[in-house]
N, C-alpha and C positions, 0 to 999 in steps of 0.2 A: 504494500500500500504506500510504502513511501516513498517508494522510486516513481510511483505513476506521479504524486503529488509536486515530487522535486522537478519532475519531466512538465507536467505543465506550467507549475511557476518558472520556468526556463523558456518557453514556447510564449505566454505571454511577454514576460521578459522582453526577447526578442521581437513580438511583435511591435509591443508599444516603440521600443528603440527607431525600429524603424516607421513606422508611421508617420514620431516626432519630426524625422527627421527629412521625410518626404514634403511637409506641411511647410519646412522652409524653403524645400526647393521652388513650390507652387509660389510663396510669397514674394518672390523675388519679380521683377518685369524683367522683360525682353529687353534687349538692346532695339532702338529705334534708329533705323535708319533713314533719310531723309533723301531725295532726288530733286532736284528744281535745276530748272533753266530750260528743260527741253520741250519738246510742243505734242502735249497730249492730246492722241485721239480715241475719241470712243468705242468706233468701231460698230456705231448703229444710225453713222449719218450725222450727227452731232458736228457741232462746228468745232473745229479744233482751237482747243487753251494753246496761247501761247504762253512760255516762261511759264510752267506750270510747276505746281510742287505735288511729291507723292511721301506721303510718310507711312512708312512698313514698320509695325511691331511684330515681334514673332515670325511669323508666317502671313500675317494679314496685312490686308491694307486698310492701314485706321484714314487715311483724308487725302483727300485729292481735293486742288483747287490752284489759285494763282499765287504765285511768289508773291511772300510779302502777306498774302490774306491769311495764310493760316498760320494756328499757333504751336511751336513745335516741341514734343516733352523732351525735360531736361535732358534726359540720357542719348538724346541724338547725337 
């Protein structure tokens, strides 16, 4: 009986360890990268942006618009 008991106080143990320590990787932002000057097209007929900016976090694209009108997060 005590080996099972030792076994799952080790098995939680470990669980929690690592969970804590996933919840800070999630915490963390992406690095923001920023594109601007070149001339966006939409690609459904739209009139093309000229001097446009593209801000990427992660894998997404948070904002498109014109150099200058948008706001860019610190970590760009």
């Amino acid at each position: 009986m005590k080996k099972i008991f030792c076994f799952g106080a080790g098995f939680v143990a470990v669980l929690l360890f690592f969970s804590g320590s996933h919840t800070t990787v999630q915490a963390q932002q992406p690095a923001a990268l920023v594109i601007e000057g070149g001339t966006l097209i939409d690609g459904n007929g739209g009139t093309p942006v000229v001097n446009s900016a593209v801000v990427i976090q992660g894998n997404r694209i948070a904002a498109l618009g014109r150099k200058g009108q948008l706001t860019y997060p610190p970590n760009a």
